[in-house]
DRENPA-3360 file (N, C-alpha, C; in nm, 2 decimals, always signed):
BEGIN
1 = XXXXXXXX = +2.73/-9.97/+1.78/+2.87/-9.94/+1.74/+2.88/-9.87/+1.61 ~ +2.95/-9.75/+1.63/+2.92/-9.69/+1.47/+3.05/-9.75/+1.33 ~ +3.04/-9.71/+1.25/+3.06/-9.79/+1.16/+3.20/-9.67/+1.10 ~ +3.35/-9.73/+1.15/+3.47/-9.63/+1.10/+3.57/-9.66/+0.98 ~ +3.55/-9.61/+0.88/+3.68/-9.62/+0.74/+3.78/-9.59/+0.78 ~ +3.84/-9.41/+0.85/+4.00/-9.44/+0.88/+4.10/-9.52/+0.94 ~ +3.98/-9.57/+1.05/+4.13/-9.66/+1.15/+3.96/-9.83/+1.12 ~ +4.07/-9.92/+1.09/+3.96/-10.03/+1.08/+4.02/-10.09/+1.19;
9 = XXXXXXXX = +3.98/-10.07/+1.27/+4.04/-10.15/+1.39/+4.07/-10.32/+1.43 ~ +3.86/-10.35/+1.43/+3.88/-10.51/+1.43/+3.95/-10.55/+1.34 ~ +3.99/-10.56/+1.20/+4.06/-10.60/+1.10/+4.20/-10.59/+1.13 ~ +4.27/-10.46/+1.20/+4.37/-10.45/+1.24/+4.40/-10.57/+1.35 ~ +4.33/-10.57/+1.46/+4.36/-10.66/+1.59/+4.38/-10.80/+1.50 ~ +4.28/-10.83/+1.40/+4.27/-10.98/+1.32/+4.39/-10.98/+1.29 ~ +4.45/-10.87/+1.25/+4.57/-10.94/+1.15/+4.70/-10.95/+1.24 ~ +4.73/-10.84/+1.35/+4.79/-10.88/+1.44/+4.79/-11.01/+1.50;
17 = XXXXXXXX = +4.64/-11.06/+1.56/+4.65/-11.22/+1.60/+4.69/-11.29/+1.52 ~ +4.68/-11.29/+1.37/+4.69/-11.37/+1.25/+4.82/-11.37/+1.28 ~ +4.96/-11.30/+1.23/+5.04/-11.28/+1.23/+5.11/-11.39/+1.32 ~ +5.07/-11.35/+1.47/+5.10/-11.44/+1.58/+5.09/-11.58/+1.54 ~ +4.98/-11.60/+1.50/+4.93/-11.72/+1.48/+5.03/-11.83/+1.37 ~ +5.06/-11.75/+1.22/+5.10/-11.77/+1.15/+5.29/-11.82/+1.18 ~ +5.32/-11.72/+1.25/+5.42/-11.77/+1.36/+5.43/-11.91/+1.42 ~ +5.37/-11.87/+1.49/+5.31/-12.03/+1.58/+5.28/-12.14/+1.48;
25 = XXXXXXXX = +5.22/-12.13/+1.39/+5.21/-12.23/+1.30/+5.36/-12.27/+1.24 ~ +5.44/-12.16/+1.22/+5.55/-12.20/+1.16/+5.70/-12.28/+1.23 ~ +5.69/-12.26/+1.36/+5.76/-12.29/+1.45/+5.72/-12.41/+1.49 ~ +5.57/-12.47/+1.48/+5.54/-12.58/+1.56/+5.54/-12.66/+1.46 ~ +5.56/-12.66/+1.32/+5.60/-12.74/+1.24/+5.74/-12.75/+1.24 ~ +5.83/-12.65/+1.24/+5.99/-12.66/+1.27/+6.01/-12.81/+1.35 ~ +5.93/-12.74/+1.44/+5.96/-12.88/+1.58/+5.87/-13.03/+1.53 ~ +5.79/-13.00/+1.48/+5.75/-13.09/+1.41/+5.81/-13.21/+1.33;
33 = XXXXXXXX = +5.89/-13.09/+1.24/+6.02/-13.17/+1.13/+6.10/-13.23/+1.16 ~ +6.18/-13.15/+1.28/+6.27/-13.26/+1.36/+6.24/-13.31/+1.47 ~ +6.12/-13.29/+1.56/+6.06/-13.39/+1.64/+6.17/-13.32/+1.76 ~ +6.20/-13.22/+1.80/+6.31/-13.15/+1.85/+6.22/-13.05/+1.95 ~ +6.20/-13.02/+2.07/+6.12/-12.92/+2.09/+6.20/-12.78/+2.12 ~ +6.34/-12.84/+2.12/+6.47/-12.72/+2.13/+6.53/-12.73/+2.01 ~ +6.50/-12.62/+1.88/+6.59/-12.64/+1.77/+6.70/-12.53/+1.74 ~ +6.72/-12.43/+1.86/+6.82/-12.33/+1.87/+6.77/-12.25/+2.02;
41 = XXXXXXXX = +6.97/-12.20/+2.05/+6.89/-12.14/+2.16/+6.79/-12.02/+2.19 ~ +6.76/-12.01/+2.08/+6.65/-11.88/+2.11/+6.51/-11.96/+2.14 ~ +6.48/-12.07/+2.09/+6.37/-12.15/+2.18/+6.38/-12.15/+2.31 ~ +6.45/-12.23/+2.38/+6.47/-12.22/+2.48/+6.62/-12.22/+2.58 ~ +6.68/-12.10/+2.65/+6.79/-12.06/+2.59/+6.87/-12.19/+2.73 ~ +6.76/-12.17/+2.84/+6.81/-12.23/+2.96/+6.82/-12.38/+2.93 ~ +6.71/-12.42/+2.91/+6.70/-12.58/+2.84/+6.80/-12.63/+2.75 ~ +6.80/-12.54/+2.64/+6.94/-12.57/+2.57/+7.05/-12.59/+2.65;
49 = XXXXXXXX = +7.10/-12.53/+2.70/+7.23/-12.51/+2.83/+7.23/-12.64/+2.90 ~ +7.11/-12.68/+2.99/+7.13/-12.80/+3.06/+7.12/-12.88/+2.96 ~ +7.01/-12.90/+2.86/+7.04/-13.03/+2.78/+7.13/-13.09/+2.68 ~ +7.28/-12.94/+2.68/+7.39/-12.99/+2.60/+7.48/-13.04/+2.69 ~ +7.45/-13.00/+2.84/+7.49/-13.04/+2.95/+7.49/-13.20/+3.00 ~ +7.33/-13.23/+2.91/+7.34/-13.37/+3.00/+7.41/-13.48/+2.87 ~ +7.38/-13.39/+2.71/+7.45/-13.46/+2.62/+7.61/-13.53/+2.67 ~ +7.66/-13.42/+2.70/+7.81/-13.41/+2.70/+7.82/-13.51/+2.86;
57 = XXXXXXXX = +7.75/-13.54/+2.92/+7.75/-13.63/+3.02/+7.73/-13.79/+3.01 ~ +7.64/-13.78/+2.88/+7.57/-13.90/+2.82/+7.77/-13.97/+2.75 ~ +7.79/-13.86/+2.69/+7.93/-13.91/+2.60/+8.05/-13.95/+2.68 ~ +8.03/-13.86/+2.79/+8.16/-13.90/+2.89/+8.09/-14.06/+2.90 ~ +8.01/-14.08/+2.99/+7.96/-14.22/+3.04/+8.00/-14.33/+2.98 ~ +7.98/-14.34/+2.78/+7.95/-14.39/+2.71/+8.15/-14.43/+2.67 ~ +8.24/-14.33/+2.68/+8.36/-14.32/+2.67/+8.44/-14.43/+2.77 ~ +8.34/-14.38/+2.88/+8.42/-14.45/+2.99/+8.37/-14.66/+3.00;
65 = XXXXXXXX = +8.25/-14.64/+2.92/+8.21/-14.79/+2.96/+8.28/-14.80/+2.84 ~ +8.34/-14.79/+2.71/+8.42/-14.80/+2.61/+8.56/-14.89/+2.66 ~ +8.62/-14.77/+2.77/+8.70/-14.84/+2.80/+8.76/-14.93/+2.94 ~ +8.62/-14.95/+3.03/+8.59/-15.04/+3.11/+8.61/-15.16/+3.03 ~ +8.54/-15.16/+2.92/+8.51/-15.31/+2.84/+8.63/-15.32/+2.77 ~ +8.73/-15.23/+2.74/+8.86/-15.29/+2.65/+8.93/-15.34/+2.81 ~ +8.91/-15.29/+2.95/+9.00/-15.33/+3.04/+8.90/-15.50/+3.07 ~ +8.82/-15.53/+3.01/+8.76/-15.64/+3.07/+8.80/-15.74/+3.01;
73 = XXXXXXXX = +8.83/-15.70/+2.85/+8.87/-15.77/+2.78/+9.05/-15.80/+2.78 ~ +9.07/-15.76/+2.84/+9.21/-15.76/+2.89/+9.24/-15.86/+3.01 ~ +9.13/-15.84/+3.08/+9.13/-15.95/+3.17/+9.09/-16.08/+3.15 ~ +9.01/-16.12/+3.04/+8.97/-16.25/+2.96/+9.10/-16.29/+2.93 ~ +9.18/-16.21/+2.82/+9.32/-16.19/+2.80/+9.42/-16.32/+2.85 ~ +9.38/-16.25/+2.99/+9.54/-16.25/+3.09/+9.50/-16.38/+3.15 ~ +9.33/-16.43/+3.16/+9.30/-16.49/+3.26/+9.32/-16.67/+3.13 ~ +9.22/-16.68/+3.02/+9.27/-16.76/+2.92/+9.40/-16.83/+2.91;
81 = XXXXXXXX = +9.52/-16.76/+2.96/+9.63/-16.74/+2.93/+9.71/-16.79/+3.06 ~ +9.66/-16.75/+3.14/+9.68/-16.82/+3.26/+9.56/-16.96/+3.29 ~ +9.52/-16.98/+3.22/+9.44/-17.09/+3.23/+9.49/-17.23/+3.12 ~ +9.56/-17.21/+3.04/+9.67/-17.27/+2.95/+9.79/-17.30/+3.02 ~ +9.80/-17.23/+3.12/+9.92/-17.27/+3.21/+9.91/-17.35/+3.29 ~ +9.79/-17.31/+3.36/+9.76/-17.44/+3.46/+9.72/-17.56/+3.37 ~ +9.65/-17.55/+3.30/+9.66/-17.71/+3.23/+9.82/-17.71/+3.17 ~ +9.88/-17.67/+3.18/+10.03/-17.72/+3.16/+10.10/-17.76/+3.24;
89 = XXXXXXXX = +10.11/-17.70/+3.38/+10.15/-17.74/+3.48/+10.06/-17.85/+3.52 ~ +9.97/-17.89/+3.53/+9.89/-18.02/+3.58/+9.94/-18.13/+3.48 ~ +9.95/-18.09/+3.36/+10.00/-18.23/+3.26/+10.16/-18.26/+3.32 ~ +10.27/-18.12/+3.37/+10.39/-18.19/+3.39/+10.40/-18.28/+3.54 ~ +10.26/-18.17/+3.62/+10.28/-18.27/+3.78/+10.24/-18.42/+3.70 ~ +10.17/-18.47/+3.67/+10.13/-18.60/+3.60/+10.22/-18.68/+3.57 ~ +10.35/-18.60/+3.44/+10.43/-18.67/+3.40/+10.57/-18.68/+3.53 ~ +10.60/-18.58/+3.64/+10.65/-18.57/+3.73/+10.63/-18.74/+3.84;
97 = XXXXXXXX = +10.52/-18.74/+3.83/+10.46/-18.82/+3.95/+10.49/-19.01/+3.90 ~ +10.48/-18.98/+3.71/+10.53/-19.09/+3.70/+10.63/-19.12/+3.65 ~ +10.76/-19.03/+3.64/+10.87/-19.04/+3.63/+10.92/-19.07/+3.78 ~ +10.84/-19.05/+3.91/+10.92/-19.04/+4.02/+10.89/-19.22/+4.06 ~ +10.86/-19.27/+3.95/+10.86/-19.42/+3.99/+10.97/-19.47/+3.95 ~ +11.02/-19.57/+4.06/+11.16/-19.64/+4.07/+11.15/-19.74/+3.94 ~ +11.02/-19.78/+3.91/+11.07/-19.91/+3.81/+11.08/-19.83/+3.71 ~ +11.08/-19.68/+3.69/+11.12/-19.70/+3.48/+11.26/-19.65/+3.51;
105 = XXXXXXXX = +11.33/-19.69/+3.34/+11.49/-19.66/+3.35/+11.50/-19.49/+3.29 ~ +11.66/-19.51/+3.33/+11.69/-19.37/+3.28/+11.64/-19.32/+3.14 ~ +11.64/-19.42/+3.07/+11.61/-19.39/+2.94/+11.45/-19.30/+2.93 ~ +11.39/-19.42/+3.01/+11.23/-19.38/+2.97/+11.21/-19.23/+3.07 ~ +11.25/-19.19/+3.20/+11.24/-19.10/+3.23/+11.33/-18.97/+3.14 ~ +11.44/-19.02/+3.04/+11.42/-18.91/+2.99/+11.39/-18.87/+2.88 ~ +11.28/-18.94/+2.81/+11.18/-18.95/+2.73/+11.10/-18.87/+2.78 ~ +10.99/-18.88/+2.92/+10.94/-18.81/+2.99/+10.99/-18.67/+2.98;
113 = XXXXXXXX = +11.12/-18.67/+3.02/+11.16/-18.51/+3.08/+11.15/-18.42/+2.92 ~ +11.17/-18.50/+2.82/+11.17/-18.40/+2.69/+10.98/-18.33/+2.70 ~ +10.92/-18.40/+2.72/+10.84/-18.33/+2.73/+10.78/-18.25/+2.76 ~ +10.84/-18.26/+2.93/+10.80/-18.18/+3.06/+10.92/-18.01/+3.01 ~ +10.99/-18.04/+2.95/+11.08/-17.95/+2.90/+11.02/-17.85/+2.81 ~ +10.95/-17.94/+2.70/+10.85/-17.86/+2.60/+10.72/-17.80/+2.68 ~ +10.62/-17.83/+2.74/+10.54/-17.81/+2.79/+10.59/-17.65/+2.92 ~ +10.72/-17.69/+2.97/+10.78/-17.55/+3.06/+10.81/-17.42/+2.91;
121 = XXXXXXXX = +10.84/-17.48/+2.83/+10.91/-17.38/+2.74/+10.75/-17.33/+2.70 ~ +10.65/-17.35/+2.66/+10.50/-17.35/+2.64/+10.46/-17.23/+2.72 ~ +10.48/-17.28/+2.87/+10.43/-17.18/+2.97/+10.52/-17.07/+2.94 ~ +10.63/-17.07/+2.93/+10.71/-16.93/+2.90/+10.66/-16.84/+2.79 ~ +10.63/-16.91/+2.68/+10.60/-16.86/+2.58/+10.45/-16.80/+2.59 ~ +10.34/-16.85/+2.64/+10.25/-16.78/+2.69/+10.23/-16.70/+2.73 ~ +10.33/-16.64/+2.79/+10.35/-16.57/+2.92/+10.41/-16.39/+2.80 ~ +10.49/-16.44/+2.76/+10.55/-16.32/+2.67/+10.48/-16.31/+2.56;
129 = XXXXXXXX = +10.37/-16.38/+2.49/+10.34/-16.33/+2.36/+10.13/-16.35/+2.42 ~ +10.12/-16.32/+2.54/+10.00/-16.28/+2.56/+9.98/-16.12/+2.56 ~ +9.94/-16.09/+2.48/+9.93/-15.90/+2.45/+9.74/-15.91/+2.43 ~ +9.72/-15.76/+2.49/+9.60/-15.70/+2.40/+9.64/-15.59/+2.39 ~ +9.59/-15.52/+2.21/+9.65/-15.37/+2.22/+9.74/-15.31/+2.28 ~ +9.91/-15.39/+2.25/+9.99/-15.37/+2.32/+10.06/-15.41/+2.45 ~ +9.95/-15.44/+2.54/+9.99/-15.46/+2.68/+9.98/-15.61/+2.68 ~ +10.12/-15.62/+2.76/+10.13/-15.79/+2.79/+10.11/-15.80/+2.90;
137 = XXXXXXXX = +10.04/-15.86/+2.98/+9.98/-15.87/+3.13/+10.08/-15.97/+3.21 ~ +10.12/-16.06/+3.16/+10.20/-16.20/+3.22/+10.34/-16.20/+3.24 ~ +10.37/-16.09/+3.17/+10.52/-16.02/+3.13/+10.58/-15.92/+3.14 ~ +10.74/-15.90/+3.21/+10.74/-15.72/+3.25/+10.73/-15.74/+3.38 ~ +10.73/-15.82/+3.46/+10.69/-15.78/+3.59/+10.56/-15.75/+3.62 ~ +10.53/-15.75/+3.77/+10.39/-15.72/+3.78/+10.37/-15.55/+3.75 ~ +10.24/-15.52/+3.75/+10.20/-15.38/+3.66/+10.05/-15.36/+3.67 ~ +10.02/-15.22/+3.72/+9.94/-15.16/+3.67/+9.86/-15.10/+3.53;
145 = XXXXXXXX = +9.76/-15.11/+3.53/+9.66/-15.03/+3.43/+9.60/-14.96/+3.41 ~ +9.55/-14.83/+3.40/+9.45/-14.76/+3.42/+9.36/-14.75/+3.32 ~ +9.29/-14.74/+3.41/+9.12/-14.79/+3.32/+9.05/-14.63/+3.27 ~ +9.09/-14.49/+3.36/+8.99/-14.43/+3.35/+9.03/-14.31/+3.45 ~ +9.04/-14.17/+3.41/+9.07/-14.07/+3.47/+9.04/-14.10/+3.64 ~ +8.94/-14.12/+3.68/+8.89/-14.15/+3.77/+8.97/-14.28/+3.86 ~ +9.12/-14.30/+3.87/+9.22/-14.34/+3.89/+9.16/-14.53/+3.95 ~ +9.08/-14.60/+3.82/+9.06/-14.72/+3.85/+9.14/-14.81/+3.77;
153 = XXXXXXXX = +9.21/-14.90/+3.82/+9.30/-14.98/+3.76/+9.32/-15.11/+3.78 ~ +9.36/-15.18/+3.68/+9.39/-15.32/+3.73/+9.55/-15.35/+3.75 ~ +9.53/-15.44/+3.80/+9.62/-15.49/+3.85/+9.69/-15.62/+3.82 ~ +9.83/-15.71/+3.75/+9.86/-15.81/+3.66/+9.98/-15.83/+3.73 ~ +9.98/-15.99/+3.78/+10.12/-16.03/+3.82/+10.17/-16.12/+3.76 ~ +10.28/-16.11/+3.67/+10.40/-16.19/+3.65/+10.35/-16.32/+3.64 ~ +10.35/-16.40/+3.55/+10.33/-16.53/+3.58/+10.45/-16.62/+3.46 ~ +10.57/-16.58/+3.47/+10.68/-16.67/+3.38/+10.73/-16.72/+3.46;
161 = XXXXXXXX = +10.80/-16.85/+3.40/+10.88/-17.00/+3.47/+10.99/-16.93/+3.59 ~ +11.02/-16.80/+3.54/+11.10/-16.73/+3.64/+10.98/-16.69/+3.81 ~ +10.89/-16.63/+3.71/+10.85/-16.60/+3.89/+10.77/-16.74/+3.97 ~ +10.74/-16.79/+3.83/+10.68/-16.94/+3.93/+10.77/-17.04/+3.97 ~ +10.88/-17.01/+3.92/+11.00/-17.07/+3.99/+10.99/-17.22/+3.99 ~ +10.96/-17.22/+3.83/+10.98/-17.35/+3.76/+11.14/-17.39/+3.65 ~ +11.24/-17.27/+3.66/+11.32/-17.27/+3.57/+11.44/-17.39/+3.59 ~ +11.42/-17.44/+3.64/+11.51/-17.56/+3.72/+11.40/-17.70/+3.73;
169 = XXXXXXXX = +11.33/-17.73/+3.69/+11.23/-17.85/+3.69/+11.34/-17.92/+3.57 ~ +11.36/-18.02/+3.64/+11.40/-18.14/+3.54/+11.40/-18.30/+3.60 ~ +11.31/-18.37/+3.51/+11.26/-18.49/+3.60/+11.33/-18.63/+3.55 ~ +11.42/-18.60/+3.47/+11.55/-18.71/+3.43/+11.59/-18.79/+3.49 ~ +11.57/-18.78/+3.67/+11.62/-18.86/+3.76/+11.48/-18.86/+3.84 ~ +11.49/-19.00/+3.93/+11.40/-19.01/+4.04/+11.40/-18.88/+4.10 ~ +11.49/-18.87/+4.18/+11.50/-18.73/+4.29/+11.46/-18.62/+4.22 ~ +11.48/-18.59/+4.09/+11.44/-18.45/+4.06/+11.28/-18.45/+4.02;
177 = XXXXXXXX = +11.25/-18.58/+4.01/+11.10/-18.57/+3.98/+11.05/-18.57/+4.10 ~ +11.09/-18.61/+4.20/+11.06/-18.61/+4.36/+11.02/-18.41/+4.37 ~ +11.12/-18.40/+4.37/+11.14/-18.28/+4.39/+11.08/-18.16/+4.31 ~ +11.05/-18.20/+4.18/+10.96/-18.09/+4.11/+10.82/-18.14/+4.16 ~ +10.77/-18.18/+4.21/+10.62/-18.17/+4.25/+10.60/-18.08/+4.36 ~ +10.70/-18.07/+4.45/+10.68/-17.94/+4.55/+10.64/-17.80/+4.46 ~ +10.78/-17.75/+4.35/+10.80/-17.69/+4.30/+10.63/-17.67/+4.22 ~ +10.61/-17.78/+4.14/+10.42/-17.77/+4.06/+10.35/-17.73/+4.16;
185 = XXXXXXXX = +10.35/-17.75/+4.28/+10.22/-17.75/+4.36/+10.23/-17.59/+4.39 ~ +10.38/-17.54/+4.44/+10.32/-17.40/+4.46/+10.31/-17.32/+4.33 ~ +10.38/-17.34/+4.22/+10.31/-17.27/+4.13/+10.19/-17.30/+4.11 ~ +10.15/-17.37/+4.11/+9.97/-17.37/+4.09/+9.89/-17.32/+4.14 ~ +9.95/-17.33/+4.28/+9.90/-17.22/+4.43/+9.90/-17.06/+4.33 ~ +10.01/-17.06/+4.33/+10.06/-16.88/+4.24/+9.96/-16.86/+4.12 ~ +9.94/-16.93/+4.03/+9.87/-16.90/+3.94/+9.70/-16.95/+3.96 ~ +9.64/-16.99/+4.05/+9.51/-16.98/+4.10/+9.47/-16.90/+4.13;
193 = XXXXXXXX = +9.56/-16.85/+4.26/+9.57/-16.74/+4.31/+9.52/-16.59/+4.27 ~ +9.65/-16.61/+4.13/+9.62/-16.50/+4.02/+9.52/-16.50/+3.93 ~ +9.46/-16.61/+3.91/+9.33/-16.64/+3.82/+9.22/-16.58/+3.92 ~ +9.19/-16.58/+4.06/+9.12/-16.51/+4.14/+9.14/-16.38/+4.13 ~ +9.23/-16.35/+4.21/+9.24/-16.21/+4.15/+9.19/-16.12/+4.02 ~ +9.25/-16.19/+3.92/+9.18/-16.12/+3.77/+9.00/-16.14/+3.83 ~ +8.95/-16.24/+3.83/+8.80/-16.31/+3.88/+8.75/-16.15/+3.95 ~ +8.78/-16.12/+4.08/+8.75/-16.00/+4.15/+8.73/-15.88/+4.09;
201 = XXXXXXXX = +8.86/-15.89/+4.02/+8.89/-15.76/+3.93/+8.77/-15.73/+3.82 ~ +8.72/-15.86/+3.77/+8.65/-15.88/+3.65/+8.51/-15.85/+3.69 ~ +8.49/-15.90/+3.79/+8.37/-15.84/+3.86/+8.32/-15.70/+3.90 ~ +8.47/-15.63/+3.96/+8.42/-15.53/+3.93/+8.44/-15.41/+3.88 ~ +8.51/-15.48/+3.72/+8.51/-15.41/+3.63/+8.36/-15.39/+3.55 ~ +8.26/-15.55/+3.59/+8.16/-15.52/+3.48/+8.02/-15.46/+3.61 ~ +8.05/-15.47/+3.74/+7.97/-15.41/+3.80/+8.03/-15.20/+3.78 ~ +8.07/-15.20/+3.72/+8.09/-15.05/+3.72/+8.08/-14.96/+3.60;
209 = XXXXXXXX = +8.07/-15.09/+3.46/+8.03/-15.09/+3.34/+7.84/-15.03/+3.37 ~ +7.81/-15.16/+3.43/+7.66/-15.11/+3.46/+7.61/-15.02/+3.53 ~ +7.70/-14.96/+3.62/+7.69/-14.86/+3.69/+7.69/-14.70/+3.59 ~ +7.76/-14.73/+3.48/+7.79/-14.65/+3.42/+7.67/-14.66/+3.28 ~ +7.65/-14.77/+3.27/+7.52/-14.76/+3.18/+7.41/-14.74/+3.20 ~ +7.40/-14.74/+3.34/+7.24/-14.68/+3.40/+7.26/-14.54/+3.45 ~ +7.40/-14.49/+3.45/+7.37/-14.32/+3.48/+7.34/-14.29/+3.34 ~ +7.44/-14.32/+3.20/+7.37/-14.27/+3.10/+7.28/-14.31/+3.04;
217 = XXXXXXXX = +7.20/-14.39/+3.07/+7.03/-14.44/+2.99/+6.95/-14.27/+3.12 ~ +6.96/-14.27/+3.25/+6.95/-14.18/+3.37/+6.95/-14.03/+3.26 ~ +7.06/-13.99/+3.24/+7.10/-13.90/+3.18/+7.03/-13.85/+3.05 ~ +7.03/-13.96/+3.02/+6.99/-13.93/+2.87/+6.85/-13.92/+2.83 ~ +6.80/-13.93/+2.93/+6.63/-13.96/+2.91/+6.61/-13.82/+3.03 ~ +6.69/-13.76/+3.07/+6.67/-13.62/+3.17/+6.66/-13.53/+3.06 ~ +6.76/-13.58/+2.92/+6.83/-13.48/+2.83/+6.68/-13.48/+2.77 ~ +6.67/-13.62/+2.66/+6.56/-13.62/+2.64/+6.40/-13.52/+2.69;
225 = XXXXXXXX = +6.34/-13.52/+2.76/+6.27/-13.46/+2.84/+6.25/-13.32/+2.79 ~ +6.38/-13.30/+2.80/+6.39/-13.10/+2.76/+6.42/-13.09/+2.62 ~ +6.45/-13.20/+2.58/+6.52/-13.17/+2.43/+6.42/-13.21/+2.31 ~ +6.38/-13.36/+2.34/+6.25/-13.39/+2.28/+6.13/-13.31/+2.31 ~ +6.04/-13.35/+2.11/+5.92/-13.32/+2.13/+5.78/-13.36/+2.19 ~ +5.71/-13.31/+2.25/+5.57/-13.42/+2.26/+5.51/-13.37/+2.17 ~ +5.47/-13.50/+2.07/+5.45/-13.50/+1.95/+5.28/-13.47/+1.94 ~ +5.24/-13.58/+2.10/+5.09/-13.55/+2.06/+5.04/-13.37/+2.11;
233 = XXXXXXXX = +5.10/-13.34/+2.20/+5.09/-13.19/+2.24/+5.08/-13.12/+2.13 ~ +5.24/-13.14/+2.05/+5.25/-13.07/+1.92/+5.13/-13.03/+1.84 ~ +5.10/-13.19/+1.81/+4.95/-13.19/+1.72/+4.81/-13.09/+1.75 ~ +4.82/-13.12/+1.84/+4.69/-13.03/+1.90/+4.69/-12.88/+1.87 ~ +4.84/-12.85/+1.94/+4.88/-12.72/+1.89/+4.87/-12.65/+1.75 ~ +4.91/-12.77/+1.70/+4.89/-12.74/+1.55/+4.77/-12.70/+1.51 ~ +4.65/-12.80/+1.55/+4.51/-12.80/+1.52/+4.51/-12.68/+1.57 ~ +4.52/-12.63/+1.69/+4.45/-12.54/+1.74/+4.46/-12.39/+1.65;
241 = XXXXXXXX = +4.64/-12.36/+1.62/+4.71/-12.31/+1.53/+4.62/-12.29/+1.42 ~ +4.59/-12.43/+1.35/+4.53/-12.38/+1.22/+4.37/-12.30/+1.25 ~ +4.28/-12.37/+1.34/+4.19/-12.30/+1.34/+4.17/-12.16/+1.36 ~ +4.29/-12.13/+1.44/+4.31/-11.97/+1.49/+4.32/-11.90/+1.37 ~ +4.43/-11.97/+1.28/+4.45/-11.90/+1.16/+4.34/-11.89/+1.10 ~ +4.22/-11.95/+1.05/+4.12/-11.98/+1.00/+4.02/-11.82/+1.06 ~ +4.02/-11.87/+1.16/+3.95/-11.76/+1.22/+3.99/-11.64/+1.20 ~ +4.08/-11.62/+1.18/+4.19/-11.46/+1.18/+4.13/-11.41/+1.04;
249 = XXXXXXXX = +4.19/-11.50/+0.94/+4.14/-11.47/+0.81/+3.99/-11.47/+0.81 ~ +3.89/-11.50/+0.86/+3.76/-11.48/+0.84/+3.72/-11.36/+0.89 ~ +3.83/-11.29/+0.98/+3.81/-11.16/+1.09/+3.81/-11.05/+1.01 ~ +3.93/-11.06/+0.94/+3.99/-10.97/+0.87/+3.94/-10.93/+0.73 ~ +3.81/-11.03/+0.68/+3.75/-11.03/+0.58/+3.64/-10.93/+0.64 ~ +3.61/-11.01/+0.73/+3.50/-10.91/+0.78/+3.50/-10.77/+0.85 ~ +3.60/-10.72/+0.89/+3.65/-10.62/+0.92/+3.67/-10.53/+0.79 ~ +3.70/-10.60/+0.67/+3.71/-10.47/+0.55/+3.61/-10.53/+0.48;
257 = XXXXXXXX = +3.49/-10.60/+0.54/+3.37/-10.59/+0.47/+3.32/-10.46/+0.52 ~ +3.32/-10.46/+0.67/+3.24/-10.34/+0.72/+3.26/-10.23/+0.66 ~ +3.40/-10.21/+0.62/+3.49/-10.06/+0.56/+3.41/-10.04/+0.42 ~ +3.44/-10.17/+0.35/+3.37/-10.18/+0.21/+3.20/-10.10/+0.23 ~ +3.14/-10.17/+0.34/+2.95/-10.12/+0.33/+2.95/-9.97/+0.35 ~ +3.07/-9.95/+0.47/+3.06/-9.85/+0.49/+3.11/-9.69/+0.37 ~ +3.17/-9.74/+0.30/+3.19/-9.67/+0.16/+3.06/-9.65/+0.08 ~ +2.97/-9.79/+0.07/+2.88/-9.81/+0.01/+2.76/-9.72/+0.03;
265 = XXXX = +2.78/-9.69/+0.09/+2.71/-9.59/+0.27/+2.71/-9.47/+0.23 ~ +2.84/-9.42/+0.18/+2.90/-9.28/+0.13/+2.81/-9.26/-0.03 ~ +2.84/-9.35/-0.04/+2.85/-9.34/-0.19/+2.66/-9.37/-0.26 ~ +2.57/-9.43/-0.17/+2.47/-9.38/-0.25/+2.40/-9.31/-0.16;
% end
């Protein structure tokens, strides 16, 4: 191969790969820094695309189990609350059952009934000052809730002295204590009832919470995939990167060594 000063060719090709190289070196540290294997879209423009894609799926998911769990917590709420009632109503069937005995006098049954009076006023009062974040569940009539564009909702029925159709209980007399035990037994019926229901609801509010936590861990780890670096791949790259570089610059020395002998050549 003869020996050329105007065009140095091998030296040229070196420095072109060099160049390349030095590139590559600089970008696979980029990704390096942030551990990112997409850090704009000119890396990779499609990848970018779907993996802002699965981001923005990851945050819906994450929004929606946000407020799965404020409707769950609404149902603890309502359910607590109706669970204060029934032990209220079971303390007045109690005091009902022993006011409906003939041996105590008027007096002592209406000792009793002050009670059964306070403990009804209790359950009312439960009923209107049970709120979460606004919403009273026990109060207002029965009512809807929506949980979630996706048109899931709960459902809350009424549970005051009016709809349990305790507002007339007064056990002052034998006969009315007779008579308010019918009255306890189907409210109790009514608010069991309703404690089931929330129960259902609650179930599966938190089976859809999980449903919704395993699309986005799903999601996120698809995102992941295209978005993360492989760190040990990286490495290698790198090694490999530097040797290349290594090599380049040893190329390019030697390429204008030859130019140099070949002057040397001229010249004696």
């Amino acid at each position: 191969m003869g020996v050329q000063i105007n065009s140095n060719i091998p030296a040229i090709f070196a420095r072109r790969e060099t160049d390349k190289t030095v590139r590559s070196l600089s970008e696979n540290q980029e990704r390096l820094s942030s551990l990112l294997s997409i850090n704009r879209a000119s890396d990779v423009a499609a990848g970018l695309a779907i993996a802002e894609r699965f981001r923005s799926q990851v945050r819906e998911f994450n929004q929606e189990i946000k407020g799965f769990q404020s409707g769950s917590n609404l149902i603890d709420t309502a359910e607590s609350a109706l669970g204060s009632q029934s032990d209220a109503i079971s303390r007045i069937r109690e005091l009902a059952t022993q006011a409906s005995n003939g041996v105590l006098t008027h007096d002592q049954r209406a000792a009793i009934n002050v009670e059964v009076q306070q403990l009804l006023e209790d359950i009312d009062d439960t009923a209107r000052r049970t709120t979460f974040n606004g919403v009273n569940p026990l109060d207002n009539g029965n009512q809807r809730v929506a949980l979630s564009a996706g048109g899931v909702e709960l459902e809350f029925d009424e549970s005051t002295l009016s709809s349990l159709d305790l507002e007339n209980i007064d056990i002052s007399t034998q006969d009315g204590a007779r008579a308010a035990l019918g009255a306890l037994d189907d409210a109790q019926t009514q608010i069991n009832s309703n404690r089931s229901n929330l129960g259902a609801q609650q179930s599966a509010v938190q089976s859809t919470i999980r449903e919704r936590e395993n699309s986005a861990i799903n999601v996120q780890e698809a995102e992941s995939r295209i978005r993360d670096l492989d760190v040990a791949r990286a490495f290698v790259e790198q090694t490999r990167n530097e040797v290349l570089l290594q090599a380049g610059v040893s190329a390019i020395a030697q390429g204008n060594a030859q130019r140099e002998n070949a002057l040397l050549l001229l010249g004696g």
